[in-house]
N, C-alpha and C positions, 0 to 999 in steps of 0.2 A: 179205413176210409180211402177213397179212391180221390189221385188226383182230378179234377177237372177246371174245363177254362171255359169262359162265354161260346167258344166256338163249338163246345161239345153240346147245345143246346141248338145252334141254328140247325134247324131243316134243311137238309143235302137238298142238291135241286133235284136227284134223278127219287128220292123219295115222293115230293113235292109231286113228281110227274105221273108216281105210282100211285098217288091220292085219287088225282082223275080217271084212272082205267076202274071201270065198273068192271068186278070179278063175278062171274055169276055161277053160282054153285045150285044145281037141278034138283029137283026133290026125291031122286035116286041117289044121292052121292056124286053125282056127278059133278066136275069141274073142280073152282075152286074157294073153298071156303075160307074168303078173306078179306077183311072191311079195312083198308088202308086210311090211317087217320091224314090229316092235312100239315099238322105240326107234331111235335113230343108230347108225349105228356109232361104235366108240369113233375116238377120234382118232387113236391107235394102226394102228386094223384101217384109214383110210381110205388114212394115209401109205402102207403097205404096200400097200395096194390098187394108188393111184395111181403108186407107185413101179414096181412090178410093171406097171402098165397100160405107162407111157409108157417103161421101160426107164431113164428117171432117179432113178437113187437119191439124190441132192441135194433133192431135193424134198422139201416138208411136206404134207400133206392139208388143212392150214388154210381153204382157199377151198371144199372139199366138206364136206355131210351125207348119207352116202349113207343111204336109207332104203326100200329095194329092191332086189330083182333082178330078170331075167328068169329061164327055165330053163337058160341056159348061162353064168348071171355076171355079165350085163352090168348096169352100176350106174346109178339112179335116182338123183338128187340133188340136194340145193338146192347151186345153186354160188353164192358170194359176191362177186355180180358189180358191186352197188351198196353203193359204201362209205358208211358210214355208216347205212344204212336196215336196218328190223329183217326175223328171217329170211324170216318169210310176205311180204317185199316183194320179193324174192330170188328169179331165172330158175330152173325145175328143168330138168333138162338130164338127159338118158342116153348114158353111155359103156359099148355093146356089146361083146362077149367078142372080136370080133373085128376091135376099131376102129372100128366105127361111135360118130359121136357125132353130137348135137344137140341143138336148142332145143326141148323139151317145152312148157311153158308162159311165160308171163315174169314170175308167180308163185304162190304156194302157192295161192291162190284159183282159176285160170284151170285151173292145174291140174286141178281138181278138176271142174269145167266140161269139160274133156277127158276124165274116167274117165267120167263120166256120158253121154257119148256114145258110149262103148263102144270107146274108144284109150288102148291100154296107152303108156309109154314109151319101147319096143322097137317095136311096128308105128308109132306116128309118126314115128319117126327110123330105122328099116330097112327099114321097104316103106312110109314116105309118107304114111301113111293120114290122109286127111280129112273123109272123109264120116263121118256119123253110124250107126253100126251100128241095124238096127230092130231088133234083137234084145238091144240094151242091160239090164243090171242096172236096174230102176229106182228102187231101194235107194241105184245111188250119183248119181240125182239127186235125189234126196231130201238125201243126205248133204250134196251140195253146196247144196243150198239153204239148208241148216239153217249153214253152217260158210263159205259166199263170202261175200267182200266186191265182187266186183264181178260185173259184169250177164251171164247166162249169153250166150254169144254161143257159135256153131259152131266144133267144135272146130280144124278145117281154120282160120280166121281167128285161132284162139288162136296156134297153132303157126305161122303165118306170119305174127304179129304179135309175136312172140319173137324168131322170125328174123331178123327185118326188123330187130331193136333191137339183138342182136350177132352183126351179119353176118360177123364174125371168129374167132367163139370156133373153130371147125374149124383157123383158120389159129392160134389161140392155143394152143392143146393142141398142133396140130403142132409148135410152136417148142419147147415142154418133150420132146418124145420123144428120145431119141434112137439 
């Protein structure tokens, strides 16, 4: 069971700010396919979530804050992968509707550094994506400017700089499924 505190529930503000950008994903694929919620889900909705994901009903949703979806489900979230350290220090990760999972950023900040180049949750961890879209919001690099703690760098280097730090979680989630 993972430790948590009231704090690991309140809504960051620069999430908060990512609630109001309308993401618009085109009906070729284009853009980005991503429905930012406004709060967490409750701990309730994630156990269930996760439960249902991995077919293990033993499970607690403790280590997740999902705080998005795609358009088919698939969950955005801080997972609580550094004990001890608080949530913005914390890998976001997405677990896809259809088992896709992976390393989005390796935290709340980098993240945000990733929306800004125009890579949802779902296209970095379901079709790869690294390059920098030129057709970017650039609303959410402003956002990220105003709300990172750390240096913008490409998003492509965020995500494989995530990965790089837990190159097991695919094998860890695997081990809960069953």
């Amino acid at each position: 069971m993972i430790e948590t505190t009231a704090d690991d529930r309140a809504f960051p503000p620069a999430l908060a700010e990512v609630a109001r950008v309308e993401f618009v994903y085109g009906e070729e694929g284009d853009g980005v396919d991503f429905e930012p919620y406004g709060a967490f889900d409750s701990a309730e909705e994630t156990t269930d979530w996760l439960r249902h994901w991995t077919g293990n009903h033993e499970l607690d949703g403790d280590a997740f804050r999902g705080f998005g979806q795609d358009g088919s489900g698939g969950l955005a979230a801080i997972w609580f992968a550094r004990p001890g350290r608080p949530l913005a220090e914390q890998p976001v990760v997405f677990m896809g509707s259809e088992g896709e999972r992976g390393l989005v950023a390796g935290n709340l900040s980098d993240f945000l550094w990733v929306l800004a180049d125009g890579i949802g949750p779902l296209e970095a961890v379901e079709y790869g994506e690294r390059e920098p879209h030129p057709d970017a919001d650039p609303g959410l690099a402003a956002l990220a400017e105003r709300h990172a703690t750390t240096p913008r760098r490409p998003a492509g280097q965020i995500i494989d700089e995530a990965g790089a730090e837990f190159p097991t979680f695919s094998d860890d989630i695997d081990a809960l499924c069953r």
